[in-house]
N, C-alpha and C positions, 0 to 999 in steps of 0.2 A: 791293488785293485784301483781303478781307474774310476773317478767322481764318476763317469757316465756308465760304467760297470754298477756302479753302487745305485745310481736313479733305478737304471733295470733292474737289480734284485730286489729293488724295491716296491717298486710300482709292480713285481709281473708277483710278488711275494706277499701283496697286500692283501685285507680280507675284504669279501662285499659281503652281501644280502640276495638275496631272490625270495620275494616276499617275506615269510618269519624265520628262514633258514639263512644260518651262515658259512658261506666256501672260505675257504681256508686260502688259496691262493687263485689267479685267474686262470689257471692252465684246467681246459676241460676236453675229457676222452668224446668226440665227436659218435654218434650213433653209425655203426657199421654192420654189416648183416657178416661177422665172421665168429659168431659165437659157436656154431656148432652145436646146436641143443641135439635131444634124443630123437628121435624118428617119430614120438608121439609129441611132440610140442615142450615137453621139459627140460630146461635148464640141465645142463652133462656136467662132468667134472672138467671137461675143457672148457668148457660156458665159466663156471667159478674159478678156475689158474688161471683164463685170459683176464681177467676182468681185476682178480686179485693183484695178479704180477701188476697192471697197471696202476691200482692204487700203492704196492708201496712202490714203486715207480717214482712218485711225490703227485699225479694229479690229483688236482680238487675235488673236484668233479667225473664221475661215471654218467654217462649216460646209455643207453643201450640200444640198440636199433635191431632192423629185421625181423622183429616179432609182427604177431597179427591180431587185434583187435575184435578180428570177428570170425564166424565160419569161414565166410566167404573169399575175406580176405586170404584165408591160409588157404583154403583151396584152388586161387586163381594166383598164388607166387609163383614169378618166373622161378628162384629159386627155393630151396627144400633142401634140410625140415625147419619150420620156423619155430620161435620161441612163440608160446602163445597165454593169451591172455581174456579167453573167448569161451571160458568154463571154469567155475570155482574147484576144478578140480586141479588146476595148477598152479594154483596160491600157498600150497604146502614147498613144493620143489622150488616155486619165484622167492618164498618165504626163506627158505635155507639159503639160496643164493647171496638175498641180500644181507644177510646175519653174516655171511662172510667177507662180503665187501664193510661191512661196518667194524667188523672186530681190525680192522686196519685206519678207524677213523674218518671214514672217507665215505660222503653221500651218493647215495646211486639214484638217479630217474630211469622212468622208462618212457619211453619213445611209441606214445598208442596210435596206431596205425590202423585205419582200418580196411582200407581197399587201395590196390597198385593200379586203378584207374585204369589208362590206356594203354599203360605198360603190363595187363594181367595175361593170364592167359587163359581163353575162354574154352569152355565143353560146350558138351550135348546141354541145351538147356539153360546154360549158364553162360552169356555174355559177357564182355565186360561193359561195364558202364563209365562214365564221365559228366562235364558239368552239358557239353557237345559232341555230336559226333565226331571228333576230329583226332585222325590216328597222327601217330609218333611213327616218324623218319630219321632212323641215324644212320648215319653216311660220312664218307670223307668230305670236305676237309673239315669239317666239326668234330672230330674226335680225340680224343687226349692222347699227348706219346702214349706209341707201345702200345694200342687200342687198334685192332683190324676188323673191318666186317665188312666181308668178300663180298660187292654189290650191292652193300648196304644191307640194310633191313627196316621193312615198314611193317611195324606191331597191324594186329588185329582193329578193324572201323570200331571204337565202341559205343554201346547207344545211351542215345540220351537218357542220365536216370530220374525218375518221375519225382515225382515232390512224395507219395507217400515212401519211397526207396529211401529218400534223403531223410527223414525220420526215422523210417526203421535203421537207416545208419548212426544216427544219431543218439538214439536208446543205448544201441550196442556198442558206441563210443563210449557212453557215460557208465556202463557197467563193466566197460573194462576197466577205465582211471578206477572205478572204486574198489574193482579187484586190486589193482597195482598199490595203493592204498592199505589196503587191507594186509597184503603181502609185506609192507612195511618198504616199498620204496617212498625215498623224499620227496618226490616230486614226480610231475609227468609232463612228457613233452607229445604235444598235438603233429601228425609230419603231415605239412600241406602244402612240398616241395617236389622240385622233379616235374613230372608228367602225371600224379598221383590222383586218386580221386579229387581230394582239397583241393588241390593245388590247381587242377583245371576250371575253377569258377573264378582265379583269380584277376586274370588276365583274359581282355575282350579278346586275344587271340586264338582261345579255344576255348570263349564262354559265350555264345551268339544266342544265348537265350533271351523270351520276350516275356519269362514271368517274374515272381517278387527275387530269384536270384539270377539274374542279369540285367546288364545294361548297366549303371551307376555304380560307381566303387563300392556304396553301401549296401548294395542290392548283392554284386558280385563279392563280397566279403559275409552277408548272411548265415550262409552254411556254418561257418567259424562259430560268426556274433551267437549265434543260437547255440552251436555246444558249448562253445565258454560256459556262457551263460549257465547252462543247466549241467556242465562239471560242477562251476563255483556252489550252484545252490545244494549241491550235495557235498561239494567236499570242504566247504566253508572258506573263509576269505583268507587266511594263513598258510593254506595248501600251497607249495610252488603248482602253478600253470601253466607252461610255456610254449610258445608256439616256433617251429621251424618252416620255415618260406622261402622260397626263390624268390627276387628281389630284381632280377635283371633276365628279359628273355634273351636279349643278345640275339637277336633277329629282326630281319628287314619290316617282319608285318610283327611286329612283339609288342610287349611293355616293355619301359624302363624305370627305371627304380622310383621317380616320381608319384608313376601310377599304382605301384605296390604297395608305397610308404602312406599313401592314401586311403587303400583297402586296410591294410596294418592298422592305423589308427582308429578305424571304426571297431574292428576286433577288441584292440588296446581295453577299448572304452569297459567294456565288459570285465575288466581286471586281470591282465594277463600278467604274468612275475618276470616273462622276459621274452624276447625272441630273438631264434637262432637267424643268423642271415647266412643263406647259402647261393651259390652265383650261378645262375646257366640253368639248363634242364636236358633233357637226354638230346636233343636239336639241339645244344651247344655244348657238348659235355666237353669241348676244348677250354671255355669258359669254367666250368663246373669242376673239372680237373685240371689246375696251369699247370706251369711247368717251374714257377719262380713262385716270391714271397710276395702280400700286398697287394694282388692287382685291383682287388674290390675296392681299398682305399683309393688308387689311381682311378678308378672309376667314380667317385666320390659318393657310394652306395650308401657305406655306415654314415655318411655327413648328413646327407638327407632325410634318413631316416630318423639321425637324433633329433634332425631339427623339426621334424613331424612327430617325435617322441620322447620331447626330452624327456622325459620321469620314466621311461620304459628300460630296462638295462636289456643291452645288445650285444650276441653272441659272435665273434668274427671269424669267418674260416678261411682257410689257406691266406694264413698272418704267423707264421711260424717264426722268422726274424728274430730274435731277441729282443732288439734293438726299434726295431718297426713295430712289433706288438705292443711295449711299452710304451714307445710314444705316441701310438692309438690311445692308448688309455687313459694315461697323460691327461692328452689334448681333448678330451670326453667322447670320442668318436666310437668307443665301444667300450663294455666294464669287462669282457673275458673272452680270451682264443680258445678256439675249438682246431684240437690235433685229432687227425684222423692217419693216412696216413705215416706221418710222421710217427705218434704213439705203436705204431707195428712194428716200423725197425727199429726205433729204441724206446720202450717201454720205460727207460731212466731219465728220459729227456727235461720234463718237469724239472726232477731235481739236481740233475747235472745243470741246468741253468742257474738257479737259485745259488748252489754252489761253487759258479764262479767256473765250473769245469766245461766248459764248451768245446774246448781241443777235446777230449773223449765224447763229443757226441757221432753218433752213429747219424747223418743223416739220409733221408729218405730220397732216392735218385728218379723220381719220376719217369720210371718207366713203365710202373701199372701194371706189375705181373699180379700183383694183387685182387685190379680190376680185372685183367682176362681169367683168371679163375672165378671169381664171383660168377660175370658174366657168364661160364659156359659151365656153372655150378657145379664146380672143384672145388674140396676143403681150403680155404684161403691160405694162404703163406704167406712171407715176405723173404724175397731173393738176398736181402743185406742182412737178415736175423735167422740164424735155422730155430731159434726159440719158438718164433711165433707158430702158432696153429701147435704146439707142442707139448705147451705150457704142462698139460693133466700128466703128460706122460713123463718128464720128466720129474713134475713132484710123487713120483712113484704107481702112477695110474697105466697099468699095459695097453698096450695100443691094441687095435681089436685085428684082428688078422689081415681081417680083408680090407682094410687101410693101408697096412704094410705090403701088401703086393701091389696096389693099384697107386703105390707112391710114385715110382718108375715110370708109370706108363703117364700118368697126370705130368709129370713133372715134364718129359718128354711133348705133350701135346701143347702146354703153355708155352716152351719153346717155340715150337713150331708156330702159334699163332702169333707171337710173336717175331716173327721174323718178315724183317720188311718186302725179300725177295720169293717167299714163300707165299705172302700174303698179297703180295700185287701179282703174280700166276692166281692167285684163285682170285683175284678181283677183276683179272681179265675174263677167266674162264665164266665167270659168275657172269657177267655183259653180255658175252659172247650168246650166253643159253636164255639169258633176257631178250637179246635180241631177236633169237630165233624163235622164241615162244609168239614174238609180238607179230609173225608173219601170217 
């Protein structure tokens, strides 16, 4: 093993802190919506094999993503069914969950979500809301490999949400953490990423408002500053609280990371345990998904941000590297990686590094069959592992029937969206009926 072999297992093998909790190594399972909970909002036996396989895997860290914070939120998700955390009546089944992830040693947070913003999807009655009305456009050439959407797609205008909305959100933020709490996860992650509720106050590029939250970083950061605030006052100051953020809009009228690291710090103030950095938003998800290792450091994102936080610890995604992640950490430009991704095709990843095994790693080929199932909400897989999405059923859990025959046909349709010459015919034909509409 090679001196700079040995720095790496060292440095990616060492322990931190996030407030009075300690991770065991920097390697953290990234928040992903492919848990597969039951139809009513509880935690499945696939929910508990995914999450398990990954902590003895060797990650540090669980975090969980996908679920929903509030009614509302679980009623306007593009996809379904979510985990949920929106009634004391699933803190038995989140309760069992986490007992599992811990009889392996290994801390779980959960990822409180409360509304998909301008990415929702609205009914009779039920809008979506944002910090502005300003809808989300994805379209080529902003899209990650192996990502098509035939003519694009522009989400639903959403409206503006009132100030007393922003509180009633805000309640039902803070009684979720203390369900999740209650449930016996270690910590919670706040997501104010993407195109999401949060996340649209953050940046004047779709925050134009003219009351106490808009206009000035401190204004447009408030939403946060005020639930920090009144999680800590209920769940005390040793509680992990962490916040996950876009950092870079990667757009001609956007923020960059300056202006984020700006809003972050007012947040900060209120006692946050760490924040995730994540890059892009559905308007750059070519950004938001690379295609290589690092490019946020190239962008000199986490640099910024320590130097706007030094005392804050910071989350780094798509930094899988071995070699690159460590000497982010090193150099103090972040205390932990966040795999997403990568943790699907090999679940071993963590500790095949730690152990020096890197020829057996399975790595992740960016080509995002992952995401076109998410997207067109198909049980998630991963093309390079038939484990994933599997997990229950192999440790002896039957597959329900009607999975078993709609395996085929899902499997056959992510093909096909997948396919570059399939997908540029319907991105013609998609123009073509655009065009004649506009006549």
């Amino acid at each position: 093993m090679s001196q700079t072999t040995n720095t790496v297992t060292q440095v990616l093998g060492s322990s931190w802190k996030i407030d009075g909790l300690t991770i065991k190594n920097r390697f953290v399972l990234s928040p992903m919506a492919v848990l597969r909970p039951t139809k009513d909002g509880h935690p499945s036996e696939q929910s508990i094999a995914f999450l398990t396989r990954r902590a003895q895997g060797g990650a540090g860290l669980l975090i969980i993503g996908g679920g929903s914070a509030t009614v509302r939120g679980n009623d306007e998700a593009p996809f379904s069914p979510s985990m949920r955390f929106d009634h004391d009546r699933y803190i038995p089944e989140l309760r069992r969950m986490v007992d599992a992830v811990h009889a392996h040693g290994t801390p779980i947070f959960a990822q409180i979500f409360p509304s998909f913003g301008a990415m929702g999807v609205p009914a009779e009655g039920r809008p979506t809301r944002a910090a502005s009305p300003k809808p989300v456009r994805m379209a080529a050439p902003r899209l990650p490999n192996g990502l098509f959407i035939p003519g694009g797609r522009t989400m639903p205008t959403p409206q503006e949400i009132t100030k007393a909305e922003i509180l009633e959100v805000q309640e039902e933020t803070v009684a979720s953490a203390l369900r999740a709490k209650e449930a016996g996860f270690d910590g919670i992650e706040i997501g104010a990423h993407m195109r999401y509720l949060y996340s649209s106050f953050l940046s004047p590029r779709t925050n134009w408002r003219d009351d106490e939250y808009g206009g000035s970083a401190e204004n447009r950061a408030r939403i946060l500053t005020d639930t920090v605030r009144a999680i800590r006052a209920e769940v005390g100051p040793d509680y992990p609280v962490g916040l996950r953020m876009s950092v870079n809009d990667h757009l001609p009228d956007g923020q960059g990371p300056q202006g984020f690291a700006e809003v972050a710090a007012h947040v900060a103030n209120e006692g946050l345990g760490y924040i995730a950095l994540t890059d892009g938003n559905y308007e750059s998800m070519d950004q938001n998904l690379p295609q290589t290792s690092g490019p946020m450091l190239a962008h000199s994102e986490p640099q910024i941000f320590r130097a706007a936080l030094p005392d804050t610890p910071l989350l780094l995604s798509n930094t899988y590297e071995p070699e690159q992640a460590a000497r982010a950490i090193e150099e103090g430009h972040a205390d932990a990686i966040m795999l997403g991704r990568q943790l699907l095709a090999d679940p071993d990843f963590p500790n095949k590094v730690l152990q020096n095994r890197t020829d057996a790693i399975t790595w992740c080929d960016h080509n995002n069959s992952c995401i076109r199932r998410l997207m067109t909400n198909i049980p998630v897989r991963c093309s390079l592992n038939p484990e994933m999405g599997r997990e229950a059923e192999l440790a002896g859990t039957p597959e329900p029937i009607v999975a078993r025959i709609k395996r085929p046909v899902d499997k056959a349709f992510v093909a096909a969206a997948g396919s570059p010459l399939l997908m540029s015919i319907a991105d013609r034909l998609a123009k073509v009926k655009a065009s004649s509409e506009k006549k």
